[in-house]
PLY file of the C-alpha trace (Angstrom):
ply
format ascii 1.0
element vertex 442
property float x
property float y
property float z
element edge 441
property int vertex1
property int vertex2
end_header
0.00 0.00 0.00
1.20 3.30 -0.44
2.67 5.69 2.05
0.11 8.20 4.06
2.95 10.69 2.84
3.08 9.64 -1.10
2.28 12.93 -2.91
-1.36 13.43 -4.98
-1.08 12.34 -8.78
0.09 15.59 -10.80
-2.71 17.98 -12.13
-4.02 18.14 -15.27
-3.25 21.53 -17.10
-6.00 23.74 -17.52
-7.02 26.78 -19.71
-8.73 27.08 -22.81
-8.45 23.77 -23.75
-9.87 22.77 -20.57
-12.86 24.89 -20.85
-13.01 23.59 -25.02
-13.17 20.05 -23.84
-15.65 20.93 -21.05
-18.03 22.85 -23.81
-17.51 19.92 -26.19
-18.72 17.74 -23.12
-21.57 19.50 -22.44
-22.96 19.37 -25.96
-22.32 15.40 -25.76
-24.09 15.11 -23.04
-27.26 17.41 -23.68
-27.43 15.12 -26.77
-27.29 11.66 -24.97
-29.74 13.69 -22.55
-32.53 14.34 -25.53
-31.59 11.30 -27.03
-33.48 9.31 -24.07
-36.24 12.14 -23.43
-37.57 11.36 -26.85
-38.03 7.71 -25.34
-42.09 7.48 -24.56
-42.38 8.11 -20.73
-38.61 9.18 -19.78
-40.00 13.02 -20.96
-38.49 14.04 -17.96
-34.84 12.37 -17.52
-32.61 14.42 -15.27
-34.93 17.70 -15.82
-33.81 20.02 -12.75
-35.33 19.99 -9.34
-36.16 22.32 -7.62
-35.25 23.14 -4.23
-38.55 21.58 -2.89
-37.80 18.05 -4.16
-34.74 18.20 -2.26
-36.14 18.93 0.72
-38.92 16.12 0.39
-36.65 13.63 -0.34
-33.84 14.68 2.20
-36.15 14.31 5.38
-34.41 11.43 6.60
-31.29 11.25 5.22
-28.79 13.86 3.86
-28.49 14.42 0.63
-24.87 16.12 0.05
-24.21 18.01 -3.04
-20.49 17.84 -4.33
-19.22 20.48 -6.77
-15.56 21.92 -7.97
-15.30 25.35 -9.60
-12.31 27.08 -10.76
-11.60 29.06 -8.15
-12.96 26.57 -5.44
-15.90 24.01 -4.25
-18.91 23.89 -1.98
-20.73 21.21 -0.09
-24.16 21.59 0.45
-25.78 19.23 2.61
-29.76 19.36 2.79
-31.75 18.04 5.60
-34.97 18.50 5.33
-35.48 22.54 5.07
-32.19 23.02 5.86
-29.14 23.58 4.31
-25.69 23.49 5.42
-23.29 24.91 2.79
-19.56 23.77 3.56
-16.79 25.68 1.60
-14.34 23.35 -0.08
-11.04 25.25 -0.54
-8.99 23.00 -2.27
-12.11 21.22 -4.79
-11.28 23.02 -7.96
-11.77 21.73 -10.63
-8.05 21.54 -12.17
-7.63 18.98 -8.76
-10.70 17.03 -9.86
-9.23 16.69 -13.30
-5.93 15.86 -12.77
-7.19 12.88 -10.12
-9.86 11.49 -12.30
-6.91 11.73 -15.15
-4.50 10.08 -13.28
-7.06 7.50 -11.83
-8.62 6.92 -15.16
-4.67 6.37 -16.77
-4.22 4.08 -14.32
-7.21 1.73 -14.56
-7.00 1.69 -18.50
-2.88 0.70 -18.07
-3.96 -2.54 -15.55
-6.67 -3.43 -17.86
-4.81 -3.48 -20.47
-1.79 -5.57 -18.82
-3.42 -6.73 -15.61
0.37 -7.91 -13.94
2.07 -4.89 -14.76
-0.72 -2.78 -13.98
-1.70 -3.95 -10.86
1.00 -2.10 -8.53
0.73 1.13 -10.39
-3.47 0.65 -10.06
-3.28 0.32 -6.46
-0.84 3.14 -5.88
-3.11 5.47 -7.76
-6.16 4.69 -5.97
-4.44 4.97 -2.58
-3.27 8.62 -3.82
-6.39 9.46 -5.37
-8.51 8.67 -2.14
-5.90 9.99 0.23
-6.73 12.85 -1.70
-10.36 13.08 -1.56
-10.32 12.75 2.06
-7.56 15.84 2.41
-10.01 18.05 -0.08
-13.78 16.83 0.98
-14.13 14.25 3.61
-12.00 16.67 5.51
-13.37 19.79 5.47
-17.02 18.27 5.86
-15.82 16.62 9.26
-15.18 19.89 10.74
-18.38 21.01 10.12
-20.82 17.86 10.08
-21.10 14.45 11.91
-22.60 12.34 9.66
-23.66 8.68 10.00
-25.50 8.31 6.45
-25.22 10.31 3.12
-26.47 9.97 -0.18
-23.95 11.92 -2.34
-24.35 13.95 -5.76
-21.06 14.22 -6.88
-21.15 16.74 -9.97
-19.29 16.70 -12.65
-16.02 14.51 -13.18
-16.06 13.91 -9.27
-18.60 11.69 -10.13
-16.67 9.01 -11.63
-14.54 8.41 -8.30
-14.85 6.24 -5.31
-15.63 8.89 -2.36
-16.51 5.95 -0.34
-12.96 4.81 -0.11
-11.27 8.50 0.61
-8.71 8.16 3.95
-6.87 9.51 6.17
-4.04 7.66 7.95
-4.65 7.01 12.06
-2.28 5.25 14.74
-1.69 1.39 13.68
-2.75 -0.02 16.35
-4.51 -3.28 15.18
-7.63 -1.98 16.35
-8.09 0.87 14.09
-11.57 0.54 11.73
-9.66 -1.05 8.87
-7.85 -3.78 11.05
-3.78 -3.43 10.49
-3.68 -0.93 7.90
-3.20 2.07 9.52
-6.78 4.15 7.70
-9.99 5.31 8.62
-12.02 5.05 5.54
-15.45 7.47 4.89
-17.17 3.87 4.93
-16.11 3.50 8.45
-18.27 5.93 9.79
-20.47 6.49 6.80
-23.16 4.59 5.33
-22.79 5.82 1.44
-24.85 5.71 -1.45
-25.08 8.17 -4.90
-27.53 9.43 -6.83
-27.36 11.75 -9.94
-30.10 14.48 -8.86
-32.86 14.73 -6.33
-35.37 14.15 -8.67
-33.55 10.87 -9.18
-33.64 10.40 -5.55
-37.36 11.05 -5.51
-38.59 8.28 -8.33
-36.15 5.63 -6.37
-38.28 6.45 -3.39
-41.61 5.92 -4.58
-40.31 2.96 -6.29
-38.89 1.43 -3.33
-42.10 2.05 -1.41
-44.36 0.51 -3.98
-42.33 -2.78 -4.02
-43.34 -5.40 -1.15
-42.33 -8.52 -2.63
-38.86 -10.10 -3.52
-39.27 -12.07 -6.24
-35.70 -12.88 -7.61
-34.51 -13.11 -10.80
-31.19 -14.43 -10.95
-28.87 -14.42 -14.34
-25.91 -16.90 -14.14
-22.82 -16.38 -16.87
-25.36 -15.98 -19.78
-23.32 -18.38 -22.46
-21.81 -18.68 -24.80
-20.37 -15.23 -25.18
-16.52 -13.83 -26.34
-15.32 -13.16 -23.17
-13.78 -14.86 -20.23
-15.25 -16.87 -17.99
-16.47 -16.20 -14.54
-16.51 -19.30 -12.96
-17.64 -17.97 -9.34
-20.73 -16.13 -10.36
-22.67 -19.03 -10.16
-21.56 -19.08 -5.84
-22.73 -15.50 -5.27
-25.75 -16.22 -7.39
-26.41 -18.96 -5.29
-26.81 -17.15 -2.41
-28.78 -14.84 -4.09
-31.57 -17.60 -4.51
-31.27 -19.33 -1.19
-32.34 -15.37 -0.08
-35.33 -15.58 -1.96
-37.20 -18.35 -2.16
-39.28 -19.11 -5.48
-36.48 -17.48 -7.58
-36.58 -17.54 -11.25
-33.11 -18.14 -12.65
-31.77 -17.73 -16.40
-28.18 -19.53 -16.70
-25.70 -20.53 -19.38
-27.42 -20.59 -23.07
-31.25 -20.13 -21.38
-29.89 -16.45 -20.13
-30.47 -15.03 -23.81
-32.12 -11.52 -24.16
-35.65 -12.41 -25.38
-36.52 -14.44 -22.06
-34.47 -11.21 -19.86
-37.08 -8.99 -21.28
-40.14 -11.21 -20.93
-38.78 -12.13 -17.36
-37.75 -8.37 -16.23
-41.82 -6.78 -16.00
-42.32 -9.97 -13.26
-39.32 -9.57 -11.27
-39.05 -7.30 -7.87
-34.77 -7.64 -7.67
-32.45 -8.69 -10.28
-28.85 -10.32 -9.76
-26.87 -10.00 -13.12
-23.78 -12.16 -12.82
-22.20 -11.55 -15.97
-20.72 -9.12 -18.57
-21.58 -5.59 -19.71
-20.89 -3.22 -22.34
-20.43 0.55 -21.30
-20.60 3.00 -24.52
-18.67 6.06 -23.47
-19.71 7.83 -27.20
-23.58 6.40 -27.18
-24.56 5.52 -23.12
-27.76 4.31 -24.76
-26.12 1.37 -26.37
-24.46 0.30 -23.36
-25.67 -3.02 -22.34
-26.16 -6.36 -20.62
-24.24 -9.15 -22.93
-26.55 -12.24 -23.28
-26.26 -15.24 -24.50
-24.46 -15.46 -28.50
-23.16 -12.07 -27.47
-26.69 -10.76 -28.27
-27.06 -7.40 -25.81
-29.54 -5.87 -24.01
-29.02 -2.61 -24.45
-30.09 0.12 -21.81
-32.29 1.62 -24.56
-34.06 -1.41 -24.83
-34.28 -1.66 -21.03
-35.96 1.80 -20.59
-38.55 0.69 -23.12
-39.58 -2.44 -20.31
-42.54 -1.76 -17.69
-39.76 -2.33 -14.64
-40.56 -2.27 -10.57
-37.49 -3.35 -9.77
-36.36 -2.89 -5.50
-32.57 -3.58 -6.49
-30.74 -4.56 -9.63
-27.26 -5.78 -8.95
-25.19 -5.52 -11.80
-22.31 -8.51 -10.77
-20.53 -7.47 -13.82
-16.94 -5.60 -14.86
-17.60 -1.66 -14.81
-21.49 -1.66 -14.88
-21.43 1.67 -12.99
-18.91 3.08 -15.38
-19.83 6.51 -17.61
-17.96 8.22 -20.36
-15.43 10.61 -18.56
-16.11 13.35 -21.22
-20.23 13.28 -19.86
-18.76 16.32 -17.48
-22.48 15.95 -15.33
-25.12 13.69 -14.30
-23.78 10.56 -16.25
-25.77 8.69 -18.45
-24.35 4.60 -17.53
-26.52 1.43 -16.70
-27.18 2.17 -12.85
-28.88 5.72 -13.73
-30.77 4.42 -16.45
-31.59 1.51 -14.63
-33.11 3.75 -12.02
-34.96 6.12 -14.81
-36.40 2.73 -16.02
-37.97 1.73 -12.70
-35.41 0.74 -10.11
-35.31 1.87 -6.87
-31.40 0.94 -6.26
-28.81 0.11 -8.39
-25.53 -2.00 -7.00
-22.64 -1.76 -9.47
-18.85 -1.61 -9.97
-16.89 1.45 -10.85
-14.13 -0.96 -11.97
-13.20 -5.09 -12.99
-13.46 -6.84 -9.56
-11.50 -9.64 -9.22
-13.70 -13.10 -9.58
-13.29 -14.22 -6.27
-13.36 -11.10 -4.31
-16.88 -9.84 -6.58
-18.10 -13.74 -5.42
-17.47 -13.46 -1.67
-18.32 -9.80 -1.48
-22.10 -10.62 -2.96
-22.30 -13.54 -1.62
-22.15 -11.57 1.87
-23.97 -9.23 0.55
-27.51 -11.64 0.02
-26.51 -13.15 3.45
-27.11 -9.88 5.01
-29.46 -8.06 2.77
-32.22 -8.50 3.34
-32.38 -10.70 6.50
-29.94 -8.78 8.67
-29.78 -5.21 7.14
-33.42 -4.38 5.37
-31.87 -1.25 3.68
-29.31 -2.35 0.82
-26.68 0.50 1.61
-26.24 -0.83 5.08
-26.12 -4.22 3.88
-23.41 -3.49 1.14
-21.03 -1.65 3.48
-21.50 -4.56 5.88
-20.83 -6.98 3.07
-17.61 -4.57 2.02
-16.56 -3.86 5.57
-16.64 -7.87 6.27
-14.39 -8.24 2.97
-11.57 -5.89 4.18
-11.65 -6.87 7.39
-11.61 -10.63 8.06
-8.66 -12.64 7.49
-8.20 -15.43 4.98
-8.79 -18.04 7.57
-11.64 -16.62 8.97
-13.06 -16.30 5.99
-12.34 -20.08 5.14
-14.36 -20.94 8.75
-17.11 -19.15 7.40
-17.60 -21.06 4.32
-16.38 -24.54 6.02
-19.17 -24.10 8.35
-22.06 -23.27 5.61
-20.86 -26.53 3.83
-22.16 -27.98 6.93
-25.02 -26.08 7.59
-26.21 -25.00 4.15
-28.74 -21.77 5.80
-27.55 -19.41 3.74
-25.37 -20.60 0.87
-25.56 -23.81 -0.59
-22.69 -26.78 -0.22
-21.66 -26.56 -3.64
-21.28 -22.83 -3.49
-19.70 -22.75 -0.27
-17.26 -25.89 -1.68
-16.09 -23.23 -4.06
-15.43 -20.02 -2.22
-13.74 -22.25 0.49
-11.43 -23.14 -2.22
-11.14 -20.39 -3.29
-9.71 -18.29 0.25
-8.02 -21.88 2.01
-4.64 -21.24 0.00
-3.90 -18.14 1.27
-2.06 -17.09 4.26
-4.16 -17.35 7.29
-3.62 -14.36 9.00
-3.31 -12.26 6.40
-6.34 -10.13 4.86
-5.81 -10.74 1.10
-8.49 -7.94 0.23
-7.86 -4.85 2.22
-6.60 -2.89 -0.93
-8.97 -0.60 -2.09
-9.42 -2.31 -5.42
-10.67 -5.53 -3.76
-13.27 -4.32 -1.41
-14.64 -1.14 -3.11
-15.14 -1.31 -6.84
-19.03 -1.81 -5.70
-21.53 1.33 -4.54
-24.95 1.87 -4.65
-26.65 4.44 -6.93
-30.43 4.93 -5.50
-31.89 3.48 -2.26
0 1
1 2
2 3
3 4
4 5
5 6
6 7
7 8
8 9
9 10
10 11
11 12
12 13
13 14
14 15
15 16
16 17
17 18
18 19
19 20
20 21
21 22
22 23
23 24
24 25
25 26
26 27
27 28
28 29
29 30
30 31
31 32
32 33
33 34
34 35
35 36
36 37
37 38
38 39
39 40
40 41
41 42
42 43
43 44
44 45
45 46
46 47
47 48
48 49
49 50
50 51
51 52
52 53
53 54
54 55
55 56
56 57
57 58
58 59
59 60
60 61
61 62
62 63
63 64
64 65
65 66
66 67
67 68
68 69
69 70
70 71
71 72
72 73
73 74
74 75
75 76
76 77
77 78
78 79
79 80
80 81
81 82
82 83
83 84
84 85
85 86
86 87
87 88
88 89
89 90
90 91
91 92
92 93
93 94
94 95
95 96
96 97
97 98
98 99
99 100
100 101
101 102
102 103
103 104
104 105
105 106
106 107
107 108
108 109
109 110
110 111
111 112
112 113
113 114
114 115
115 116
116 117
117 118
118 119
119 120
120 121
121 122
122 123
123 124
124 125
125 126
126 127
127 128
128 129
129 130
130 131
131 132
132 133
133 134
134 135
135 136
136 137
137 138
138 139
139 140
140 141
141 142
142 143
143 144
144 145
145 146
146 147
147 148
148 149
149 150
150 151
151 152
152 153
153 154
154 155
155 156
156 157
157 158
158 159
159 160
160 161
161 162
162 163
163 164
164 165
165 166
166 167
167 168
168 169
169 170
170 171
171 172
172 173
173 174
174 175
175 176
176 177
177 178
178 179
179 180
180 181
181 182
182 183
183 184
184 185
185 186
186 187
187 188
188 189
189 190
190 191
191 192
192 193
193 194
194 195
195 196
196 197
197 198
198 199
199 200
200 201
201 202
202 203
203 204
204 205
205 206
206 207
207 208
208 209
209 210
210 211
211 212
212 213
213 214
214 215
215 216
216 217
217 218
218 219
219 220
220 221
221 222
222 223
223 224
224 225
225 226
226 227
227 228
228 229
229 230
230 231
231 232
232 233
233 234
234 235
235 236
236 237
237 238
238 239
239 240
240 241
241 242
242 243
243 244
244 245
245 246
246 247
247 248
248 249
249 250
250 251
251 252
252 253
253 254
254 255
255 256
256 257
257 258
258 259
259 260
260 261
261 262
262 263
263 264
264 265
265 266
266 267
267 268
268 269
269 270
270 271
271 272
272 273
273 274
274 275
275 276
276 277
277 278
278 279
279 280
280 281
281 282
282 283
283 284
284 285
285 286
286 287
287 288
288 289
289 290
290 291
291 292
292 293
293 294
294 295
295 296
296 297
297 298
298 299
299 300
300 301
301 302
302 303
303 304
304 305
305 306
306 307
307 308
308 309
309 310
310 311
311 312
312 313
313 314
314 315
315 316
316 317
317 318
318 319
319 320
320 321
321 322
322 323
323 324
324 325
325 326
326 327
327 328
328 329
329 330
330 331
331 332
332 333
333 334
334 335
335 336
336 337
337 338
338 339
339 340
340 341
341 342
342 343
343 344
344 345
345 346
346 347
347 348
348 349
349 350
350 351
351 352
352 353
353 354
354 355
355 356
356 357
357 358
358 359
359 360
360 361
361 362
362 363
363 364
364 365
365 366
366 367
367 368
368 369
369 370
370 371
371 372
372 373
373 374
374 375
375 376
376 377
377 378
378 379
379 380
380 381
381 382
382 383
383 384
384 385
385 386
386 387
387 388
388 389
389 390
390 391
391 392
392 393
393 394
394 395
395 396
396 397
397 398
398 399
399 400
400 401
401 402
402 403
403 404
404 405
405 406
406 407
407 408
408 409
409 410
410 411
411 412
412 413
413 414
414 415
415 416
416 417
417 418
418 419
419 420
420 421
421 422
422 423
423 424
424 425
425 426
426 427
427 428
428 429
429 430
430 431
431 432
432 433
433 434
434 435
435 436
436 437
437 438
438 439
439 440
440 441
């Protein structure tokens, strides 16, 4: 891990061809923007709110607006009636561009050679999130004790983890993120996102118009021209032993024609899988079926959904174009346009065994333990970071027995999985293993 001390990645420049890429952006993105209002029913995609639908939806939890200027950014957190602005000295938005530059370098250089790529990956995230918490989580901390926040991260600040900013403590073995000398936002903060308020609102009234859980699971749709995932099928399980009466599409049935006919029915969907993010046409971005065929979030937004949760078990789900400078257009916020009240998705490749054992926590908790699927994903991440190898090996040793919550075969695997490593050590307490996932929605 890199040193508390390591210096932030270098900023990008900035002057008029900042501000000529940022125009250009804009016009991309008011395009993308009409491009789905022309859609029958979405007339009013990401229209503005005003400040009375933040207030309504804000009544019970904060809803904390994020935004860099030039010179400069500001926090506003609203509660209710009330607002709390928070200056943010060092947000501007050269900073934000020069850490979602480095960050986005980074990630493309380890996907591209995953060995060689992997230090410099993890370096950059450390630096990026030491970062965050030096120029946000900071400066809110003097000013506001919060325990939950749904954040609205504007612009390019949108495409980072703010979960995962830190600050370095003593390492005393009993710090929140055991050994590792951090305090993490998701320590003391229960996070979620949310493009807008209005956004907010429609994931409300969805989310309180859905009583049931009917499941519908999709397992490694196949065959497709991509690797193979050969754990999904463990977290899925668990999934369906959380909700009984599941209806589940695997291997060549998982094809797009039975997704769509299936979709209208279901009340939570588990997508363990691939996806397709379109940075020039978000529209296009989509779920890959079986023959490769996809299901494209155009075609998705056409569906009558009701959807509690969609979780999106595939490589970047949550991803959007870096040059959309606001309000993103990717699969979790049309997901929750279309008719889902919470979207759970990764903002980069998770490794298969850490994305198996983090959901596969994630459906023991949620909804049994932890009704409210933010709490029960930072549980699930917390748990990830946090136990050891062996203790993670007890757990699934012990469901092999028991079979309650995840079925022998499943457990079999994960076990397998974790019982090679080292004991005592905690083989996913970098940032990239425990907190590619968030929530977008409620």
């Amino acid at each position: 891990m890199t040193d508390a001390s390591a210096p932030p990645p270098s900023e990008a420049a900035s002057g008029p061809g900042l501000r000529e890429r940022r125009r250009a952006a804009r016009a991309e993105l008011d395009d993308a923007i009409a491009a789905v209002r022309e859609l029958p029913g979405h007339e009013g995609f990401l229209a503005p709110p005003g400040f009375s639908t933040a207030a309504a939806v804000s009544r019970d939890e904060p809803l904390v607006y994020l935004a860099a200027t030039f010179r400069g950014g500001t926090a506003l957190c609203v509660l209710g009636p009330g607002v709390v602005p928070v200056p943010l000295p060092d947000l501007t938005e050269q900073e934000v561009s020069g850490l979602t530059g480095a960050y986005e370098d980074a990630r493309a250089g380890w996907r591209r050679d995953p060995e060689a790529g992997l230090r410099h990956w993890r370096e950059t995230l450390d630096q990026v999130c030491r970062r965050l918490w030096e120029i946000v989580v900071a400066p809110l901390r003097e000013t506001l004790r919060l325990t939950r926040a749904t954040l609205v991260p504007c612009g390019q600040l949108g495409l980072l983890p703010l979960h995962a900013a830190w600050e370095p403590v003593a390492r005393t073995g009993t710090e929140p993120a055991a050994g590792t000398g951090r305090r993490y936002l998701l320590d003391d903060v229960t996070v979620s996102y949310i493009p807008n308020a209005q956004a907010l609102r429609a994931a409300q009234d969805v989310r309180n118009a859905v009583r049931g859980h009917r499941l519908l699971a999709v397992v490694e749709p196949a065959p497709v021209t991509a690797d193979s995932l050969p754990l999904t099928a463990s977290e899925a399980a668990a999934a369906v032993a959380a909700h009984p009466g599941a209806t589940v599409l695997s291997g060549r049935e998982a094809t797009a024609a039975r997704l769509r006919a299936a979709l209208p029915d279901a009340d939570v969907l588990h997508f363990a899988g691939h996806c397709r993010s379109d940075i020039d046409d978000p529209m296009s971005s989509a779920l890959l079926m079986a023959d490769d065929e996809p299901l494209t979030l155009r075609q998705i937004m056409d569906l009558p959904l009701k959807l509690r949760l969609a979780v999106l078990a595939a490589c970047d789900s949550g991803v959007a174009g870096q040059r959309l400078p606001d309000e993103v257009i990717a699969l979790p916020t049309g997901l929750l346009q279309a008719g889902a009240a919470g979207v759970v998705a990764g903002l980069w490749a998770l490794e298969d065994g850490a994305a198996a054992m983090l959901l596969a926590e994630f459906h023991r908790v949620w909804p049994r333990e932890h009704p409210e699927p933010a709490d029960a994903l930072r549980a699930a991440q917390l748990w990830l970071r946090d136990t050891t190898n062996g203790e993670k090996a007890a757990v699934y040793e012990a469901a092999r027995s028991s079979g309650d919550w995840l079925p022998p075969e499943a457990a079999r695997a994960l076990h397998t999985r974790v019982a090679w490593e080292e004991p005592r050590a905690r083989a996913h307490a970098a940032i990239d293993q425990w907190a590619a996932m968030v929530l977008v929605g409620v």
